[in-house]
C-alpha positions in Angstrom: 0.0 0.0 0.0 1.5 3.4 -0.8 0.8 6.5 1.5 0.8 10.0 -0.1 4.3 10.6 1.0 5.9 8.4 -0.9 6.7 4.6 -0.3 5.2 2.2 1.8 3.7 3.2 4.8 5.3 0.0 6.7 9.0 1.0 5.6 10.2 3.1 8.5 8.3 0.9 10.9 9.6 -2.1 10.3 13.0 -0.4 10.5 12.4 0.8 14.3 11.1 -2.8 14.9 14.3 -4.3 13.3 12.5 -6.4 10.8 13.5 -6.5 7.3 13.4 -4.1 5.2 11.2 -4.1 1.3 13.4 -5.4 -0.9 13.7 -2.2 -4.1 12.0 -2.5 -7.0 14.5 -0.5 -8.5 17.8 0.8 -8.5 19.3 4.7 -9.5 23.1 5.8 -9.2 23.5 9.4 -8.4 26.3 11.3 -9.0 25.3 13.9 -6.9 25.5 15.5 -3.3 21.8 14.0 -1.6 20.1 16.8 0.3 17.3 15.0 2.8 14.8 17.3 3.5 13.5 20.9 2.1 13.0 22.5 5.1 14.9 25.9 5.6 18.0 23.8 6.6 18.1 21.6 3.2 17.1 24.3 1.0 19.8 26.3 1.8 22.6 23.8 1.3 21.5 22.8 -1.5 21.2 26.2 -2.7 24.8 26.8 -1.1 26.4 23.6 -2.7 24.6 24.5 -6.5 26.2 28.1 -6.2 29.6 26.1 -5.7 29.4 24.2 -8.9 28.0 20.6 -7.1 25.4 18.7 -8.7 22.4 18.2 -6.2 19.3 16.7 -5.3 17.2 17.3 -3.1 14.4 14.4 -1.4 11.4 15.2 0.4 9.0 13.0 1.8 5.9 15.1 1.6 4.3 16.0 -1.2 4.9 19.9 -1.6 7.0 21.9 1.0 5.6 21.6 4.8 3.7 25.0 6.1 4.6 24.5 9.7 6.3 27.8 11.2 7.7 26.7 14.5 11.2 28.3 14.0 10.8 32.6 13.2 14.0 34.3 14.0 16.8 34.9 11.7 19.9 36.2 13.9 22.7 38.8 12.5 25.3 36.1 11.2 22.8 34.0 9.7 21.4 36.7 7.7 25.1 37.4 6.6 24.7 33.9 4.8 21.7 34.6 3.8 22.7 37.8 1.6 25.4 35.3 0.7 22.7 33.0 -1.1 20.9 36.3 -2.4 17.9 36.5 -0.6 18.6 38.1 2.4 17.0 41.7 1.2 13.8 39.5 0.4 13.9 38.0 3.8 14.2 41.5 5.5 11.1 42.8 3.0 9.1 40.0 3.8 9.8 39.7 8.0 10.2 42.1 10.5 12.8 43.6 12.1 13.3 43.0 15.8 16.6 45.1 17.4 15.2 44.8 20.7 14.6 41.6 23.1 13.2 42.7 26.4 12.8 40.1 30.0 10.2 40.8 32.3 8.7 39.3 35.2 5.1 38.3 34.9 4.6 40.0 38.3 6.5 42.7 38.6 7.0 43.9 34.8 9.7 44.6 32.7 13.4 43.6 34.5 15.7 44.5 31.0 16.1 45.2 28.0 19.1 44.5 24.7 19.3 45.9 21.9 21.3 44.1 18.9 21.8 48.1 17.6 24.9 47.6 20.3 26.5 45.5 17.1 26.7 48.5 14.9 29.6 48.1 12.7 30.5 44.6 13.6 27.6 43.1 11.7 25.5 44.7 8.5 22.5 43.4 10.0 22.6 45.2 14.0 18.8 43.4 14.1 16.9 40.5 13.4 14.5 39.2 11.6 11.1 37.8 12.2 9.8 36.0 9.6 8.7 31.7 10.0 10.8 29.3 8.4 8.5 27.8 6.3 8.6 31.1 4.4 12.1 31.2 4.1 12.3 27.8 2.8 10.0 28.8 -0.2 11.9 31.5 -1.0 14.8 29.1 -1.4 13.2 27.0 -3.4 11.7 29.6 -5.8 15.5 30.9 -6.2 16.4 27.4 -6.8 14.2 26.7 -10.0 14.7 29.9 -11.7 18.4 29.7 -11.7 18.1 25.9 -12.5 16.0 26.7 -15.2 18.4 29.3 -16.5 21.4 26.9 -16.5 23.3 28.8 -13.7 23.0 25.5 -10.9 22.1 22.2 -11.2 19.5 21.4 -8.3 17.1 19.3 -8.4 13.7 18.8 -5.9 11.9 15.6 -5.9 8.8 15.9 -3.7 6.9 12.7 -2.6 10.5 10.7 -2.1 10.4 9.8 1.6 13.7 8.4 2.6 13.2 5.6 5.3 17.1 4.4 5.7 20.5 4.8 5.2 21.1 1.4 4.1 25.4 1.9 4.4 27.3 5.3 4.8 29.7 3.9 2.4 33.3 4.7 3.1 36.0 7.3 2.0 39.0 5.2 2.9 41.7 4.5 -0.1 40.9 0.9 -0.5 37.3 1.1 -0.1 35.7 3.8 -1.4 31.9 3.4 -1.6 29.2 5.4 -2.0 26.1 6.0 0.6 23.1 3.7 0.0 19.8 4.9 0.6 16.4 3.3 0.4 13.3 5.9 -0.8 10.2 5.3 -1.4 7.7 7.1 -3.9 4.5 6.6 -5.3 6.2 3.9 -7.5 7.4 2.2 -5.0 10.6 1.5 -3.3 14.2 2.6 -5.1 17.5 2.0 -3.9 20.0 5.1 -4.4 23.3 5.4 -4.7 25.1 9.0 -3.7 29.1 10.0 -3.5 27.7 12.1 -0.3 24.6 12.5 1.8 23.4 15.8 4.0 20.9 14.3 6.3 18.5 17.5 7.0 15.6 15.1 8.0 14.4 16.6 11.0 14.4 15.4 14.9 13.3 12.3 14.1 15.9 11.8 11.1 15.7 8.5 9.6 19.2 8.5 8.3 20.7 9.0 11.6 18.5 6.2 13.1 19.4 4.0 10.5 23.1 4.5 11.0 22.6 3.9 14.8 23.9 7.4 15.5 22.5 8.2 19.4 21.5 11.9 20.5 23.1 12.8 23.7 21.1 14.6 26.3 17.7 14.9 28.1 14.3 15.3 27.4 12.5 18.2 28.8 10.3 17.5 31.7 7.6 19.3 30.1 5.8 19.7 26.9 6.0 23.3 25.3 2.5 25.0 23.8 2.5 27.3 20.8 -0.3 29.0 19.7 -0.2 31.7 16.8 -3.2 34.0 17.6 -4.5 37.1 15.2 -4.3 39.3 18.0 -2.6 42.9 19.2 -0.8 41.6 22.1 0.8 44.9 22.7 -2.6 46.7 23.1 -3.1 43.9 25.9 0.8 43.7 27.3 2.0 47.4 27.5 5.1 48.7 26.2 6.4 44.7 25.2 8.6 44.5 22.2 9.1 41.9 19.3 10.9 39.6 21.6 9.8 39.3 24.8 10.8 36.4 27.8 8.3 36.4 31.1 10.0 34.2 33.9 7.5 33.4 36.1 8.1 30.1 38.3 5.1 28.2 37.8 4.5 29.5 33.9 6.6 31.3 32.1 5.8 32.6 28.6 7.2 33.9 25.3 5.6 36.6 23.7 7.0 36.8 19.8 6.0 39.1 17.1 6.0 37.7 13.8 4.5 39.2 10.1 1.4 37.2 9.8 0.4 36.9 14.0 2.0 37.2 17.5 2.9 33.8 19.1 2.5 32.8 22.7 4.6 29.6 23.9 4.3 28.3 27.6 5.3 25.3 29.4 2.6 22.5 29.8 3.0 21.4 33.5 4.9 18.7 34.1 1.9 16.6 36.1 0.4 16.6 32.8 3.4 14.6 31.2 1.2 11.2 30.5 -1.9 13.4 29.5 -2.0 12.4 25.6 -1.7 15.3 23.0 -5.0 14.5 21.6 -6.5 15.3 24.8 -5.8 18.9 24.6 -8.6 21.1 23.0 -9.0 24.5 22.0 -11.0 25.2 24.9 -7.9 24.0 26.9 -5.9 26.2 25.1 -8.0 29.4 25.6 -7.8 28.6 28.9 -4.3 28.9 29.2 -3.9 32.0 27.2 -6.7 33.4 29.2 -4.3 33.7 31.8 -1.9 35.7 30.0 -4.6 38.2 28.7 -8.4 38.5 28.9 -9.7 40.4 25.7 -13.1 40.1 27.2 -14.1 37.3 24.6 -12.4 34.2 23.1 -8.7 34.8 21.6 -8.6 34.7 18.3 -6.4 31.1 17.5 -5.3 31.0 13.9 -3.1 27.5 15.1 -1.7 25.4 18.1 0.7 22.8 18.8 2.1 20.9 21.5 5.4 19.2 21.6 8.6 17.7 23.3 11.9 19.4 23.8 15.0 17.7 23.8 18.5 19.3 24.3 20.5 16.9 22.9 23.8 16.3 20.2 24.5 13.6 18.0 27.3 11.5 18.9 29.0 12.7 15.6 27.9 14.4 12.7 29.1 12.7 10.1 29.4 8.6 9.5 31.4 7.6 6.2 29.5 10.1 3.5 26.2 10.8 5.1 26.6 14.4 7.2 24.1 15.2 9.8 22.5 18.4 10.0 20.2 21.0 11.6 17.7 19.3 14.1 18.9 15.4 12.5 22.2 16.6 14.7 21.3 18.6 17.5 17.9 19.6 19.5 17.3 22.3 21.7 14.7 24.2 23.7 14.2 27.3 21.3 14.5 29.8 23.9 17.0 32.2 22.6 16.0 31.4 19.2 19.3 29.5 18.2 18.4 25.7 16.5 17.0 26.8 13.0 19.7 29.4 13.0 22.2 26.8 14.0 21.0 24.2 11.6 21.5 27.0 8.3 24.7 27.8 9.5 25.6 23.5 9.6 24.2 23.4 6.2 26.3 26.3 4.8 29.5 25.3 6.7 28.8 21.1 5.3 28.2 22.7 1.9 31.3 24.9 1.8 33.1 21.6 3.1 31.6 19.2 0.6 32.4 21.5 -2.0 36.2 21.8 -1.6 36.0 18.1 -1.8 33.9 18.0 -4.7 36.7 19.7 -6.4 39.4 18.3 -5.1 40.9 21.2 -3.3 40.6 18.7 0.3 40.6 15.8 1.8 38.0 14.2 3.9 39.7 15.3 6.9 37.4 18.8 6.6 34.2 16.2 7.8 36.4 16.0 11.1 36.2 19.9 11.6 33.1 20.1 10.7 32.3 17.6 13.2 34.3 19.1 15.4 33.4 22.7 14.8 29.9 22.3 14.8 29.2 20.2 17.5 30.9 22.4 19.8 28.7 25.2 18.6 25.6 22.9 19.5 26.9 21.8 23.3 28.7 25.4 24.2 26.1 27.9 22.5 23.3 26.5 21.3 22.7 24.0 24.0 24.2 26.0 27.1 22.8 29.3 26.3 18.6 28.2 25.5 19.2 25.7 28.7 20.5 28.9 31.0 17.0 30.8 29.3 15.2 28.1 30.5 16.4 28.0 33.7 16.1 31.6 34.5 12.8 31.8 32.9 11.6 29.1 35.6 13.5 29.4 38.7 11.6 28.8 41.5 13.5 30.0 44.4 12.6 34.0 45.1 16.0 35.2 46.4 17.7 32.8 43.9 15.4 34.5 40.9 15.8 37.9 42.3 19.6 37.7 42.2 19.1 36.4 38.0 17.0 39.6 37.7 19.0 42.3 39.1 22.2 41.2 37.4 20.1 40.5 34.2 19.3 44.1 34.8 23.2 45.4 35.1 24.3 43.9 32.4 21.7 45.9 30.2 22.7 49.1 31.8 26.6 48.7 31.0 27.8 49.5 27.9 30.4 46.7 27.6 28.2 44.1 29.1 25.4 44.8 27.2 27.4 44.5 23.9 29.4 41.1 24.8 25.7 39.7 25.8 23.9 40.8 22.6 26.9 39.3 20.8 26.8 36.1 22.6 22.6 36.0 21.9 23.2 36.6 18.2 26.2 34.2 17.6 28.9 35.9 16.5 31.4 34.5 17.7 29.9 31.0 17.2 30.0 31.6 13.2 33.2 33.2 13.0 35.2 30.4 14.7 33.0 27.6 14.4 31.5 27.5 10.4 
């Protein structure tokens, strides 16, 4: 039976069960980079690795790109890659621009507030950008076929090609050197591809890096987080908030976030509630909860809500033989501070730049190793440490302990020096300019 994603719908199951896989009903040798994924992450290496001369191709599971919006902030270094790709200036038209991130306490008000402006002259873009990744991604892929069609890359997107496993990494070693195996399905059925080297942009739950037996890790947060995109005003009903905004507040904290379409309120779902199952949660349940950040005197206005689990997690490694892991297939984080969909661009942009040199010949596969080495330590000592420290702030419980994290919160936004090596720190300067 086929499912409208491509391939059988039994594939990936039987693969977390260990059974057998379907044998292929066909086989196709690529000699091309495979990009897994055209979310924001795969779009842009592949866009990244066609602008360096590399053949590429692109699978995605689903049928068209997804419309989910979780991830909406574009930070000062990432846009810097993105005017590299050529479509920053369309980003900036199409999302807003958010200099200032401001931390209150949901009793007592505003505590601080930093403002990227404090990067003048160090970065072109002293701001960021609000703007949800799904629009992003599109923009990719529109820039994608109109240079293909001209000639200028060669990129390729096949929609409805689900990849279930990585069948072998192959190997780069001097006596042995094989190419990746992959098994997709599509509405055909099930093909077995061959590629010279694999980006794995698959998502948290990345097939490819379950099927190499790669392990995340980390923890699992002890509870679920809540989004809900609502057509509201939410500075009519939170005075004087900005684009950004973080509330600590020990029993619910919240994030307030500004983006072109809606504002978006995320907030912890108790952890009591861990073995309540998703599908129990209703809108009414959800009303109820933002009730308590604001009463408009009638029902909000909910355009969309999810719930899901956080994990702050690495991969073991990031690369296996010629499969590289990327974006959320490599690393997971709370997204307090706004750092995995930025980190994730920035892996695919440094794996492109990497894979290209080989491509050419102008390296050897030692650059995997930095990669490896370079971006995993951006995911453990920025990524993971600094959204983990948000989350801890945001939630601690004891008063005098909180009250300590508030007032010095507070200093460092009134000196000058302080205020600039913390705005740096949030935007990831100095993660990009060591580490990519």
């Amino acid at each position: 039976m086929q499912d409208s994603s491509g391939g059988s719908t039994d594939a990936t199951q039987r693969l977390a069960e260990g059974m057998p896989l379907p044998e292929p009903g066909s086989f196709e040798q690529l000699q091309r980079v495979v990009v897994v994924g055209a979310g924001p992450v795969g779009m842009c290496t592949a866009l990244a690795l066609g602008r360096a001369g590399v053949p590429v191709t692109v699978m995605e599971k689903g049928p068209g790109l997804a419309t989910e919006s979780r991830a909406s902030t574009f930070h000062p270094p990432t846009l810097e890659l993105l005017e590299d790709l050529g479509v920053v200036d369309e980003v900036i038209a199409r999302g807003l621009k958010a200099p200032r991130t401001q931390f209150r306490d949901r009793r007592a008000g505003p505590i601080a507030e930093f403002d990227l402006g404090a990067l003048e002259g160090e970065t072109r873009y002293p701001f960021r950008i609000q703007l949800e990744q799904n629009k992003l991604a599109a923009l990719v892929l529109e820039t994608i076929r109109e240079e293909a069609a001209i000639g200028e890359i060669d990129v390729e997107v096949r929609f409805s090609w689900r990849l279930h496993a990585a069948l072998s990494a192959g190997s780069t070693s001097e006596d042995l050197d094989e190419p990746a195996r992959l098994l997709c399905g599509t509405t055909e059925g099930f093909v077995e591809v061959t590629a010279p080297w694999v980006v794995a942009c698959d998502g948290a739950h990345s097939p490819v890096r379950e099927s190499l037996g790669v392990q995340l890790e980390g923890e699992t947060y002890p509870e679920r987080f809540l989004v809900a995109s609502v057509d509201e005003q939410l500075d009519d009903m939170v005075e004087g908030i900005a684009y950004v905004n973080y509330i600590a507040d020990p029993q619910e904290w919240l994030v307030l976030l500004r983006t072109p379409d809606h504002w978006r309120v995320l907030l912890p779902v108790d952890p009591t509630e861990a073995d309540r199952d998703d599908s129990d949660f209703t809108e009414a349940d959800v009303q109820e909860r933002l009730l308590g950040v604001a009463d408009p005197g009638r029902p909000w206005r909910i355009v969309q809500w999810s719930l899901y689990v956080v994990r702050r997690a690495v991969a073991e490694t990031m690369f296996v033989g010629r499969v590289l892991l990327a974006g959320d297939a490599a690393h997971q984080n709370s997204p307090l501070g706004g750092m995995g969909m930025n980190s994730g661009i920035q892996d695919g942009i440094s794996a492109a730049r990497r894979l290209a040199e080989l491509w050419h010949d102008r390296a050897g596969p030692g650059v995997l190793e930095e990669y490896d080495t370079n971006r995993r330590r951006v995911a453990t000592e920025y990524v993971q440490a600094d959204s983990h420290a948000n989350w801890l702030a945001l939630r601690e419980p004891d008063p005098a302990r909180r009250a300590e994290l508030q007032a010095d919160l507070a200093a460092t936004a009134a000196d000058p020096h302080r205020h600039h090596d913390k705005v740096a720190r949030s935007a990831m300067l100095d993660a990009i300019r060591t580490s990519l």
